[in-house]
PDBQT receptor file of N, H, CA, C and O in Angstrom, charges set to zero:
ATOM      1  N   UNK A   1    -124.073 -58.651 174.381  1.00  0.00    +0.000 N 
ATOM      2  CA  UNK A   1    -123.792 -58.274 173.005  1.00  0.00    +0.000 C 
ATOM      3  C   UNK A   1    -122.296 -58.389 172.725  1.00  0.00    +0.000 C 
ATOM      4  O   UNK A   1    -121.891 -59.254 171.949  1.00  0.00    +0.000 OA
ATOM      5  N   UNK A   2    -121.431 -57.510 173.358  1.00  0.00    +0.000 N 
ATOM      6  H   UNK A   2    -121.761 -56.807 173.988  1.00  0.00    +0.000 HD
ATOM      7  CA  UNK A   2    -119.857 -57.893 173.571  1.00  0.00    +0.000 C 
ATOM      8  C   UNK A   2    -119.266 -59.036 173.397  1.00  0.00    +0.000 C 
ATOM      9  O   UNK A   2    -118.215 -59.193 172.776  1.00  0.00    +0.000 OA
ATOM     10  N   UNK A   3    -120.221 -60.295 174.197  1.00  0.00    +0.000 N 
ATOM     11  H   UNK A   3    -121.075 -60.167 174.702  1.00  0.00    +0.000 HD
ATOM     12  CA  UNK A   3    -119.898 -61.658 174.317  1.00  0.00    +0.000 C 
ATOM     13  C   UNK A   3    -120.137 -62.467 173.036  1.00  0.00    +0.000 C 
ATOM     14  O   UNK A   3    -119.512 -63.466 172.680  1.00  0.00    +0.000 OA
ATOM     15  N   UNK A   4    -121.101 -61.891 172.439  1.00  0.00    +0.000 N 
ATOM     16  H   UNK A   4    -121.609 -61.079 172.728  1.00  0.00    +0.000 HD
ATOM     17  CA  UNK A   4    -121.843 -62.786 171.068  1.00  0.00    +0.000 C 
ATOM     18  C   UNK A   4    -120.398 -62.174 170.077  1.00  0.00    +0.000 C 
ATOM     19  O   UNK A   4    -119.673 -63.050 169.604  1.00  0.00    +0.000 OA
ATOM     20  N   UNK A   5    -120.099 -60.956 169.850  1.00  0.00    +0.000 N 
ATOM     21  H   UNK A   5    -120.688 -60.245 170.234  1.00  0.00    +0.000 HD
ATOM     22  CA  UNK A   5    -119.014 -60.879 169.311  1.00  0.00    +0.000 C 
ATOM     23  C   UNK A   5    -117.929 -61.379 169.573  1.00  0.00    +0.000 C 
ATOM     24  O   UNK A   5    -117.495 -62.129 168.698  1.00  0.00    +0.000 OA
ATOM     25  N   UNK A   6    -117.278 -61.238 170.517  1.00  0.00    +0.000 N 
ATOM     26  H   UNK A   6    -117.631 -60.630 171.228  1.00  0.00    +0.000 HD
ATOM     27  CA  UNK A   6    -116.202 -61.875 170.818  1.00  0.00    +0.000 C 
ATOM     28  C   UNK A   6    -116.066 -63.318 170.324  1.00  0.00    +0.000 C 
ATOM     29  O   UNK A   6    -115.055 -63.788 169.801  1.00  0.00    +0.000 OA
ATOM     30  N   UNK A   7    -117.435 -64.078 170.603  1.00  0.00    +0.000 N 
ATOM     31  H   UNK A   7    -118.256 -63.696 171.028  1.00  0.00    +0.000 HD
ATOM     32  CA  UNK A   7    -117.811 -65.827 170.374  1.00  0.00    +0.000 C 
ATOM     33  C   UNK A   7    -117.640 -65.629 168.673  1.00  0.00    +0.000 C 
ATOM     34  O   UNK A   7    -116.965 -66.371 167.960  1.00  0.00    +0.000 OA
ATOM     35  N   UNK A   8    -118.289 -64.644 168.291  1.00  0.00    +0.000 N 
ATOM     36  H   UNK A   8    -118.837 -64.041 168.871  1.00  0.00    +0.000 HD
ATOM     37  CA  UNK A   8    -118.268 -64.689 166.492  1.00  0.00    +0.000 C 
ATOM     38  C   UNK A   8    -116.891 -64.472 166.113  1.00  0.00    +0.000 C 
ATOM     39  O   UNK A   8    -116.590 -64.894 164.996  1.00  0.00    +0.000 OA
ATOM     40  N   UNK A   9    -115.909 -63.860 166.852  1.00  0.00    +0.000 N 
ATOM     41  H   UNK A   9    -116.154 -63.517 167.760  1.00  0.00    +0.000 HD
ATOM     42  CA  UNK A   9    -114.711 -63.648 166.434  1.00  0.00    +0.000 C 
ATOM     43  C   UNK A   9    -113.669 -64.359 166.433  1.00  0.00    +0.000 C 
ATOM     44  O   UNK A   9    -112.556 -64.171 165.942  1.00  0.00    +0.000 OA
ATOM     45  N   UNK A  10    -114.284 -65.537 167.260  1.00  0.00    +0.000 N 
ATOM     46  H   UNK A  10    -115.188 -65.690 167.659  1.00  0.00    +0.000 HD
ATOM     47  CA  UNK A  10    -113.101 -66.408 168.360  1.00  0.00    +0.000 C 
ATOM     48  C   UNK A  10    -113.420 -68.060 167.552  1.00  0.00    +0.000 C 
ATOM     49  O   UNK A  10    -112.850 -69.114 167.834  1.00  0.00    +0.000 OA
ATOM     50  N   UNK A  11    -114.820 -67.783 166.191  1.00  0.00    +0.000 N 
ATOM     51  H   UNK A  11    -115.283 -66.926 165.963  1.00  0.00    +0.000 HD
ATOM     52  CA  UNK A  11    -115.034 -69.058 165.843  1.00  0.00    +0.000 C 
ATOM     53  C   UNK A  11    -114.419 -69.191 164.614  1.00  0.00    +0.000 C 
ATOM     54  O   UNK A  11    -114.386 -68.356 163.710  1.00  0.00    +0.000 OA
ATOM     55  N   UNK A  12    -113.889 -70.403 164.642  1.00  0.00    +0.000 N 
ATOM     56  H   UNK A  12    -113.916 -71.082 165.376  1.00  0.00    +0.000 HD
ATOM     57  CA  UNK A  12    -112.450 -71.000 163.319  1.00  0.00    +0.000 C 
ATOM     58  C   UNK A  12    -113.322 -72.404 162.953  1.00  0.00    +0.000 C 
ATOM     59  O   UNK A  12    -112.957 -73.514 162.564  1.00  0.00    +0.000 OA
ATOM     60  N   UNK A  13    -114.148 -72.045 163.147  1.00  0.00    +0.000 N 
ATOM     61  H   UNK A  13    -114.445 -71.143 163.463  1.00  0.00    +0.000 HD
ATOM     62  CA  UNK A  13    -114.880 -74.085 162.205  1.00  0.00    +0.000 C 
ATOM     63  C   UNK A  13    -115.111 -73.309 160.631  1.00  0.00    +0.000 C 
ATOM     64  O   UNK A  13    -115.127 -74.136 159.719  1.00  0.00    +0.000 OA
ATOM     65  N   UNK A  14    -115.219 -72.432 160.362  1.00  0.00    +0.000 N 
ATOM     66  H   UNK A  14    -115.206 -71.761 161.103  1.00  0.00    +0.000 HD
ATOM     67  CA  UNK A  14    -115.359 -72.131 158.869  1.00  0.00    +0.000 C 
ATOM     68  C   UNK A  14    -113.899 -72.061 158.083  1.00  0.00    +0.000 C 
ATOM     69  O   UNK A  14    -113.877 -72.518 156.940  1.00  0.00    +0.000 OA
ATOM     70  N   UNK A  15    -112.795 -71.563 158.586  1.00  0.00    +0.000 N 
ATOM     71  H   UNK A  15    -112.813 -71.191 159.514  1.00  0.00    +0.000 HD
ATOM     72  CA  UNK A  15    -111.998 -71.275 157.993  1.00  0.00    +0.000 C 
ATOM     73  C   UNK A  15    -111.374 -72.094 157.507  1.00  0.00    +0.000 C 
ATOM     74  O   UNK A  15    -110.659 -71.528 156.681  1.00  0.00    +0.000 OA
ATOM     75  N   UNK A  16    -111.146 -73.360 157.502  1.00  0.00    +0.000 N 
ATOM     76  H   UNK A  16    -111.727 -73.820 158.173  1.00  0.00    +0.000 HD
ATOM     77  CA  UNK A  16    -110.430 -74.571 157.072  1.00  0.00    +0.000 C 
ATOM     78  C   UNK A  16    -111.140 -74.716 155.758  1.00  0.00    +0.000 C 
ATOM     79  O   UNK A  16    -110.627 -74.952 154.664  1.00  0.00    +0.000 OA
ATOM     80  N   UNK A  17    -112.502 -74.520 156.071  1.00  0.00    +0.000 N 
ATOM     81  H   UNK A  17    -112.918 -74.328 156.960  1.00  0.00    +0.000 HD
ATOM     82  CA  UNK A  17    -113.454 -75.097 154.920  1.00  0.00    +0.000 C 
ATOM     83  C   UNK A  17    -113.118 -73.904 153.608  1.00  0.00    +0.000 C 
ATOM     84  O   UNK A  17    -113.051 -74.152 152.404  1.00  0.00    +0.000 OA
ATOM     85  N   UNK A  18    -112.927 -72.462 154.345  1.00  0.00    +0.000 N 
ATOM     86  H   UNK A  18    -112.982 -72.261 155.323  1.00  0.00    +0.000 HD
ATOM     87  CA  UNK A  18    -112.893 -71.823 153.010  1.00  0.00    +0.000 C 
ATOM     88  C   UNK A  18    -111.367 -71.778 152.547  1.00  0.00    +0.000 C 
ATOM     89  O   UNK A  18    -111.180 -71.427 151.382  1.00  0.00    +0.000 OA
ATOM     90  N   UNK A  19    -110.432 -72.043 153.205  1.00  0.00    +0.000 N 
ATOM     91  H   UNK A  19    -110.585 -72.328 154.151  1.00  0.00    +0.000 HD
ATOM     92  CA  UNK A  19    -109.267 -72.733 152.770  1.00  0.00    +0.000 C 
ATOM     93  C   UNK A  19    -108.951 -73.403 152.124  1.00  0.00    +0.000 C 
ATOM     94  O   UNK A  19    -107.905 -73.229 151.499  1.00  0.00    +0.000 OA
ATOM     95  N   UNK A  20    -109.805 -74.612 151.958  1.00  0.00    +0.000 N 
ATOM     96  H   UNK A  20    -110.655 -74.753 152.465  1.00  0.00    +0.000 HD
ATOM     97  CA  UNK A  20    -109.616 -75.682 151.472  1.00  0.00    +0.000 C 
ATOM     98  C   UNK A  20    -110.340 -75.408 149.622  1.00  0.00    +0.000 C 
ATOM     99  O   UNK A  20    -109.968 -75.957 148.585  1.00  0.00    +0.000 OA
ATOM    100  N   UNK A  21    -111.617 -74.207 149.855  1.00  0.00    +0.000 N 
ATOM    101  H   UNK A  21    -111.919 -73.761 150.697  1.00  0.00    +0.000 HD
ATOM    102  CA  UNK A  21    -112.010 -73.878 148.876  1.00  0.00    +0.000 C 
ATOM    103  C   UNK A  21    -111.008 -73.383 147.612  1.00  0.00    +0.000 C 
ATOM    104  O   UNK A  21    -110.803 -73.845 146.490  1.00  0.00    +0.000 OA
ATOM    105  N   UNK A  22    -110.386 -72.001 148.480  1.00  0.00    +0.000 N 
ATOM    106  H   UNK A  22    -110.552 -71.625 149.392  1.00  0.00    +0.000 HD
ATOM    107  CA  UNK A  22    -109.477 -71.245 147.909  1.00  0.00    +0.000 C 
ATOM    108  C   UNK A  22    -108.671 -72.361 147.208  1.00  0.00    +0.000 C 
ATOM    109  O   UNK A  22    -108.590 -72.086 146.011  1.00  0.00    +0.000 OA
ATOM    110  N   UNK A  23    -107.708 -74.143 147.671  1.00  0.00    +0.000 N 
ATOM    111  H   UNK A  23    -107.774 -74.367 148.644  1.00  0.00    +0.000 HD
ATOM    112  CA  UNK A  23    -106.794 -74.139 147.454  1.00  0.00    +0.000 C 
ATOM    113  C   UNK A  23    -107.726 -75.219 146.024  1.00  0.00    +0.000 C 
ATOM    114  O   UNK A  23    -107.076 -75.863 145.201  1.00  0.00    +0.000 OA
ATOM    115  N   UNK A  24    -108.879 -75.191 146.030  1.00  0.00    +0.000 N 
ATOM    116  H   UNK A  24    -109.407 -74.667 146.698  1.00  0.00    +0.000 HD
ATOM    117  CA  UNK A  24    -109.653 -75.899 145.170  1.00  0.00    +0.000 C 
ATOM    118  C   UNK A  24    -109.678 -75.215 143.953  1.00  0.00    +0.000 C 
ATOM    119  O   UNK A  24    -109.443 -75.708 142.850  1.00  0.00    +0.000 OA
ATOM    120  N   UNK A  25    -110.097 -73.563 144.310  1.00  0.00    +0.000 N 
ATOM    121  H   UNK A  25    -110.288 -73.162 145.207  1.00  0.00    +0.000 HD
ATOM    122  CA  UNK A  25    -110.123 -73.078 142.870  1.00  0.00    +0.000 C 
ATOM    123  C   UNK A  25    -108.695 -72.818 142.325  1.00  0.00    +0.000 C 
ATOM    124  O   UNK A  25    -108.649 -72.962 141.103  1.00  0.00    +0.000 OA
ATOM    125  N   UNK A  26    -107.824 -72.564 142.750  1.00  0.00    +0.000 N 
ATOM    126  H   UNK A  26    -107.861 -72.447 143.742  1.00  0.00    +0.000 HD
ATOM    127  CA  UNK A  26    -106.014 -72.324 142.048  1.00  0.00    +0.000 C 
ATOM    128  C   UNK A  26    -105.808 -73.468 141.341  1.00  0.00    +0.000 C 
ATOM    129  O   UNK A  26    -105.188 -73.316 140.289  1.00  0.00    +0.000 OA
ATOM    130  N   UNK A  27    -106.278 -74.967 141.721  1.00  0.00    +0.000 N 
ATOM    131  H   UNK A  27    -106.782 -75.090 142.575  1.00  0.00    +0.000 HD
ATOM    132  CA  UNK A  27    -105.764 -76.291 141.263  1.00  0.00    +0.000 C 
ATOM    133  C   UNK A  27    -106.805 -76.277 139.551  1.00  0.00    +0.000 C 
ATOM    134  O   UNK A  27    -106.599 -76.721 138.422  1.00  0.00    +0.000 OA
ATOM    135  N   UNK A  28    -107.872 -75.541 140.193  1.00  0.00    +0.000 N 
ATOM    136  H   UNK A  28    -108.039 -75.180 141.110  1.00  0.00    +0.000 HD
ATOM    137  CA  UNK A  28    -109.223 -75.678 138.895  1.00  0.00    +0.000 C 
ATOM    138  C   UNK A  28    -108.386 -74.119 137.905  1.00  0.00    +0.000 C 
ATOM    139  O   UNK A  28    -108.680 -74.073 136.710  1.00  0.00    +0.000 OA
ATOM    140  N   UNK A  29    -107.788 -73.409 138.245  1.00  0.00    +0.000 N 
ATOM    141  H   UNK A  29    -107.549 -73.447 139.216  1.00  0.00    +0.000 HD
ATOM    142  CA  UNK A  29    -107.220 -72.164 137.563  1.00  0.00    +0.000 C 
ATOM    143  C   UNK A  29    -106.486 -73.194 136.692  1.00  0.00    +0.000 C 
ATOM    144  O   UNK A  29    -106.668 -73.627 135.554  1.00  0.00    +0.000 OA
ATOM    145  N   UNK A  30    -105.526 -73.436 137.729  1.00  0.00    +0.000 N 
ATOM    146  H   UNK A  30    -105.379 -73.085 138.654  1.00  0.00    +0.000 HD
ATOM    147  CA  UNK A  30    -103.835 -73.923 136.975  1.00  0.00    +0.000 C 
ATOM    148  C   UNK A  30    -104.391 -75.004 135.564  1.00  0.00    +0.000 C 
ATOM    149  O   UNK A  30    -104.188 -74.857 134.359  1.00  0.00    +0.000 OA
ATOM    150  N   UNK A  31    -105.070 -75.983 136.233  1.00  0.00    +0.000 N 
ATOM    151  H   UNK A  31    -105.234 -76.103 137.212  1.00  0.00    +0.000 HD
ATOM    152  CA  UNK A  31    -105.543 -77.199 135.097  1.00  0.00    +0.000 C 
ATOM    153  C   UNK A  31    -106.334 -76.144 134.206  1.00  0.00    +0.000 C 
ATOM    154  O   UNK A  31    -105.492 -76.100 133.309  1.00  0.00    +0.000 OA
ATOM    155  N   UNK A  32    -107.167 -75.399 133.847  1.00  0.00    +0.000 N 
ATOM    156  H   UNK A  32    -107.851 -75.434 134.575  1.00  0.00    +0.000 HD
ATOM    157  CA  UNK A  32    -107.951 -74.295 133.100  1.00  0.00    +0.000 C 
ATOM    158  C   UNK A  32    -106.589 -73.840 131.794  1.00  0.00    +0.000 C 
ATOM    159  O   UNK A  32    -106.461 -73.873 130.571  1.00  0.00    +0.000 OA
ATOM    160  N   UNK A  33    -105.857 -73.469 132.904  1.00  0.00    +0.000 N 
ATOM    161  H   UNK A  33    -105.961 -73.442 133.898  1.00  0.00    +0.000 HD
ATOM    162  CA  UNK A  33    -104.610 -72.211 131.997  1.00  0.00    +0.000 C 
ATOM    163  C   UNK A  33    -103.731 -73.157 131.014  1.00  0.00    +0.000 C 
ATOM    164  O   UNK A  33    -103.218 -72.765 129.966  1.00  0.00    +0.000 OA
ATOM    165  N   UNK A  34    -103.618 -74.998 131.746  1.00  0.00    +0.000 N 
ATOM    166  H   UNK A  34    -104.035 -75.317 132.597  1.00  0.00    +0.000 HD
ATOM    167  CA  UNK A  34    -102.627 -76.078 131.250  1.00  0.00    +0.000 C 
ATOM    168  C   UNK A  34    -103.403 -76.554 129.596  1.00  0.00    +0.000 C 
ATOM    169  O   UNK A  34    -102.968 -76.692 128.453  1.00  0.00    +0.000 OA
ATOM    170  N   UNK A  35    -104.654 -76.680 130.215  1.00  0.00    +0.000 N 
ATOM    171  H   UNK A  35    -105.007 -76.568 131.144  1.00  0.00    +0.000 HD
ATOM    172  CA  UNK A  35    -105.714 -76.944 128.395  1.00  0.00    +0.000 C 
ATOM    173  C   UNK A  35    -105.387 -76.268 127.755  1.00  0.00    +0.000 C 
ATOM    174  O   UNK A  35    -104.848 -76.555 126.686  1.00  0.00    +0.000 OA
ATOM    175  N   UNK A  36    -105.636 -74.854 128.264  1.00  0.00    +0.000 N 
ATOM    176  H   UNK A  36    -106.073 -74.620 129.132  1.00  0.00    +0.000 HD
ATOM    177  CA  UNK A  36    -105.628 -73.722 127.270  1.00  0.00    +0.000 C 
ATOM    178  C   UNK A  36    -105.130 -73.908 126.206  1.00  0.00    +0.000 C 
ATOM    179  O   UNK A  36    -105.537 -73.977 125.046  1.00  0.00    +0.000 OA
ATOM    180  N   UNK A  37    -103.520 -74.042 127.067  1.00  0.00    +0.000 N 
ATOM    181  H   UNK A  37    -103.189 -73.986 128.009  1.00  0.00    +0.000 HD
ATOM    182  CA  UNK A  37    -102.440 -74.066 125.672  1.00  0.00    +0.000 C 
ATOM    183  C   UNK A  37    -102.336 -75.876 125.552  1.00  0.00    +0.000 C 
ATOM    184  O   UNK A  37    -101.647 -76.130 124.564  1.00  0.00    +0.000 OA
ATOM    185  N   UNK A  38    -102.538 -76.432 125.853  1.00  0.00    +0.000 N 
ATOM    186  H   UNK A  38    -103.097 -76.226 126.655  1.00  0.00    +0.000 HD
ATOM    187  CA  UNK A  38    -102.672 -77.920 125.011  1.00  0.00    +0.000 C 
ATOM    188  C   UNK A  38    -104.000 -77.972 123.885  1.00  0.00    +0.000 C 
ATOM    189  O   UNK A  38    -104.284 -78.761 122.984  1.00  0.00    +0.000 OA
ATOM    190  N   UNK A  39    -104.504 -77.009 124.292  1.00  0.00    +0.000 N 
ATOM    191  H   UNK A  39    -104.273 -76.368 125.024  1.00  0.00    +0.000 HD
ATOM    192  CA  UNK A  39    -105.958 -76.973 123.128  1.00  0.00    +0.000 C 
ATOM    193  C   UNK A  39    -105.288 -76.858 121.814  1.00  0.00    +0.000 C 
ATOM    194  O   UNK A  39    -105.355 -77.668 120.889  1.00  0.00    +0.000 OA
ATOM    195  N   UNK A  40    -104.660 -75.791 121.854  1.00  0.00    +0.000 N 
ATOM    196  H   UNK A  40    -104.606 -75.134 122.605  1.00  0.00    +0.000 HD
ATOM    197  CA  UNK A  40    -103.475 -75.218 120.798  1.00  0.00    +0.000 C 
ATOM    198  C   UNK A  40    -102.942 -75.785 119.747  1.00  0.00    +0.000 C 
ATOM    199  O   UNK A  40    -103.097 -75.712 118.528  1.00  0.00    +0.000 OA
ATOM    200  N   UNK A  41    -102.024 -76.589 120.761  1.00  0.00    +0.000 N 
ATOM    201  H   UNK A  41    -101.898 -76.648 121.751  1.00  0.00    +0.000 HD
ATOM    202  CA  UNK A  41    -101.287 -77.546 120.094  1.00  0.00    +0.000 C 
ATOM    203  C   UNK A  41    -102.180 -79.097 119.464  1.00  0.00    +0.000 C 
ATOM    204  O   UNK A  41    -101.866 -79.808 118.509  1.00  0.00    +0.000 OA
ATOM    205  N   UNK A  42    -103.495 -79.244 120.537  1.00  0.00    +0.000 N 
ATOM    206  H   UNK A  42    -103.749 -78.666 121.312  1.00  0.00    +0.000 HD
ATOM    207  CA  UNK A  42    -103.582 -80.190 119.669  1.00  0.00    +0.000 C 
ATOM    208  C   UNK A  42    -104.664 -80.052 118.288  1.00  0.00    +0.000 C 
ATOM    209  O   UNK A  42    -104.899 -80.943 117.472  1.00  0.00    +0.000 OA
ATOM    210  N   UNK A  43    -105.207 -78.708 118.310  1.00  0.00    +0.000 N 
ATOM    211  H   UNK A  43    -105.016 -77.984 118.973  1.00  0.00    +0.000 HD
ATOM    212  CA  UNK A  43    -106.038 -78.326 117.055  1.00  0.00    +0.000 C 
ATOM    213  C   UNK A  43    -104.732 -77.996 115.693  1.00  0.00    +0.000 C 
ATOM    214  O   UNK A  43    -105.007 -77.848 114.502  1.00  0.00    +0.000 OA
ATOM    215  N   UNK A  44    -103.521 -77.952 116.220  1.00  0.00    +0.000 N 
ATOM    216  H   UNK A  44    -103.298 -78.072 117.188  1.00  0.00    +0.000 HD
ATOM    217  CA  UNK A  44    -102.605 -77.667 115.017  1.00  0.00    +0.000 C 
ATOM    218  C   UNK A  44    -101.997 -79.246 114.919  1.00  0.00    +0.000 C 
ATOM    219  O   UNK A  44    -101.311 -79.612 113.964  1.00  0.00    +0.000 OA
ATOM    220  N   UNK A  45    -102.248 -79.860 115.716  1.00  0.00    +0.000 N 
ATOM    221  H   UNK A  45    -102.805 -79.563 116.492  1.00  0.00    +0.000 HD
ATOM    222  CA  UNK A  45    -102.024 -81.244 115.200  1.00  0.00    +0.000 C 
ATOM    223  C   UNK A  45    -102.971 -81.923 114.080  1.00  0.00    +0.000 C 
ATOM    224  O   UNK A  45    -102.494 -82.492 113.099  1.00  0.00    +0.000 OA
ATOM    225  N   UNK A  46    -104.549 -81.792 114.353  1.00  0.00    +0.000 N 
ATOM    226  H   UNK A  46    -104.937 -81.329 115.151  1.00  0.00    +0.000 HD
ATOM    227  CA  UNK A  46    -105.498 -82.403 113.666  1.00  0.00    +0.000 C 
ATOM    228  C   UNK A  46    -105.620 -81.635 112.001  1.00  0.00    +0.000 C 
ATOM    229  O   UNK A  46    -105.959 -82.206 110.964  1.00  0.00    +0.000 OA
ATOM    230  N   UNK A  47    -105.183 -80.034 112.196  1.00  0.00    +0.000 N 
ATOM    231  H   UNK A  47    -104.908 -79.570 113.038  1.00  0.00    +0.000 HD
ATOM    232  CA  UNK A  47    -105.170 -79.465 111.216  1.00  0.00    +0.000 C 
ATOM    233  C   UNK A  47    -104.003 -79.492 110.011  1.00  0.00    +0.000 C 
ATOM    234  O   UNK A  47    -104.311 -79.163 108.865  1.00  0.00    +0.000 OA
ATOM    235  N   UNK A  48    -102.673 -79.899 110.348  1.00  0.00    +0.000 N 
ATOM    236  H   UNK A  48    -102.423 -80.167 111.278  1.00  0.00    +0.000 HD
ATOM    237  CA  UNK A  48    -101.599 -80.465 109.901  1.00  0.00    +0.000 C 
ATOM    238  C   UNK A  48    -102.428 -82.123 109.622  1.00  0.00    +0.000 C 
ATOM    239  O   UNK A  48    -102.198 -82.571 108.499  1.00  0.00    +0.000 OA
ATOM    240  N   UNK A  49    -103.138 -82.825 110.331  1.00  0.00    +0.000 N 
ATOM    241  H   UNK A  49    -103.325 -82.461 111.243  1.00  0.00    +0.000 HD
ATOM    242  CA  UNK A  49    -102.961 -84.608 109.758  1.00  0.00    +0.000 C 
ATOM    243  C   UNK A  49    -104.434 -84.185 109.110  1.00  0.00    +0.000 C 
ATOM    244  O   UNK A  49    -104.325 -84.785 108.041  1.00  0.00    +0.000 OA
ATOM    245  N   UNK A  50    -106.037 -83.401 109.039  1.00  0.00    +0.000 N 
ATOM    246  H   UNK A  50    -106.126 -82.914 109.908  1.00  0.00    +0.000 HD
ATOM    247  CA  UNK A  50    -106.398 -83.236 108.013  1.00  0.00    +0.000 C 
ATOM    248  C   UNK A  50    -105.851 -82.454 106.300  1.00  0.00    +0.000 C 
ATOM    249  O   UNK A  50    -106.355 -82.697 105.204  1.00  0.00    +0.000 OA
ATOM    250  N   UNK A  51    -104.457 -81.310 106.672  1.00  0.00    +0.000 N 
ATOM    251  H   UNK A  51    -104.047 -81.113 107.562  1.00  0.00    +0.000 HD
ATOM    252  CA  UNK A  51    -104.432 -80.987 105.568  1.00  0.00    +0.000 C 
ATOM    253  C   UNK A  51    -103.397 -82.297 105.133  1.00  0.00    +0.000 C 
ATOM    254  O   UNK A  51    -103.581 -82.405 103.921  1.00  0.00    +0.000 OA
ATOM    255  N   UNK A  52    -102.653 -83.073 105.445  1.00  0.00    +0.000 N 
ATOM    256  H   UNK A  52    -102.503 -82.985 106.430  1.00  0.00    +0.000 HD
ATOM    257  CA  UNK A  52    -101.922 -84.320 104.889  1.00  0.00    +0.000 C 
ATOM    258  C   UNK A  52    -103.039 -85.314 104.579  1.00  0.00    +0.000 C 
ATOM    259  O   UNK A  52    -102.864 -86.033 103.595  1.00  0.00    +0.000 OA
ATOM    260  N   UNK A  53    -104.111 -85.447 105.252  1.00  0.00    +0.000 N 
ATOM    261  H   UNK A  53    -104.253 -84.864 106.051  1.00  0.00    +0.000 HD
ATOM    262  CA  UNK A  53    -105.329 -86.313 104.293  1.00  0.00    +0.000 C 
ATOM    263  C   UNK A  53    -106.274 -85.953 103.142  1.00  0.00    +0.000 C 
ATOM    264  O   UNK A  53    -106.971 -86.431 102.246  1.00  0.00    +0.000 OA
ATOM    265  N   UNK A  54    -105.828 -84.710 103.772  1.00  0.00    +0.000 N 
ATOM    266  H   UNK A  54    -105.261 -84.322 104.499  1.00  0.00    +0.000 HD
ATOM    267  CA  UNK A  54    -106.715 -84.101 101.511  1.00  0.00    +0.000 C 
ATOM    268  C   UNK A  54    -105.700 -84.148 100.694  1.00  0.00    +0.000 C 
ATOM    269  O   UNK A  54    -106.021 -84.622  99.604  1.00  0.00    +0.000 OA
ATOM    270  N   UNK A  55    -104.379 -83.785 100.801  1.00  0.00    +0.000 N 
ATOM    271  H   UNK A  55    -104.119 -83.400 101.686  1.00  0.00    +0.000 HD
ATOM    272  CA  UNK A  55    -103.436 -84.450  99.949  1.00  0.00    +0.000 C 
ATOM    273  C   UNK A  55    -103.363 -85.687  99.430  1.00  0.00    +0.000 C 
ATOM    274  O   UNK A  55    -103.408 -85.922  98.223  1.00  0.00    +0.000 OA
ATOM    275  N   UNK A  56    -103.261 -86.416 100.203  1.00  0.00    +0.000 N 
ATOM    276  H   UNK A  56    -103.224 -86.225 101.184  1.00  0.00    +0.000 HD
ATOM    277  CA  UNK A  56    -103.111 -87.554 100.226  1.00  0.00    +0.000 C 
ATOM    278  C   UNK A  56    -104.472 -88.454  99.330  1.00  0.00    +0.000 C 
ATOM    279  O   UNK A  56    -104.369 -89.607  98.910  1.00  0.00    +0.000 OA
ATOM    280  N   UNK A  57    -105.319 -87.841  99.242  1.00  0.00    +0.000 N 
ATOM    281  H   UNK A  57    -105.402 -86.904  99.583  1.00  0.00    +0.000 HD
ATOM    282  CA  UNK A  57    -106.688 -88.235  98.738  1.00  0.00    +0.000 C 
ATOM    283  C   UNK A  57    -106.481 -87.752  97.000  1.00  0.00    +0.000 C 
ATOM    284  O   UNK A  57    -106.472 -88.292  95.894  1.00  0.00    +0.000 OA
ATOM    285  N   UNK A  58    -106.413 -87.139  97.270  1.00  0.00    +0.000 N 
ATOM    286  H   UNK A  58    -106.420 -86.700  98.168  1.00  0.00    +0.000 HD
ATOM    287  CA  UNK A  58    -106.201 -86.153  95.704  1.00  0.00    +0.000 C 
ATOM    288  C   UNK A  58    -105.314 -86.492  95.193  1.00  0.00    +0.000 C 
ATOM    289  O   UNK A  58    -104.980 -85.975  94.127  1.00  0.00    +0.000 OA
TER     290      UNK A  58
């Protein structure tokens, strides 16, 4: 029983993998948080060049 623990304690084949997870979701955060605010800016772009095309119509 001692031994099966020790073997469960002493095994590192998972940890790379959930490493590699962790550094997966920060990259999926950061790009998430970068839209965010480009969403922003570009709905006040379309809303500035539709209100210059109802002007412009009229």
């Amino acid at each position: 029983m001692v031994g099966q623990v020790r073997l469960f304690c002493d095994n590192q084949k998972g940890s790379a993998a959930i490493e590699y997870g962790l550094i997966a979701a920060l990259i999926a955060l950061a790009i998430l948080v970068a839209l965010g605010g480009l969403a922003d800016e570009v709905i006040a772009m379309w809303n500035s060049n539709s209100s210059k095309m109802a002007e412009a119509v009229h």
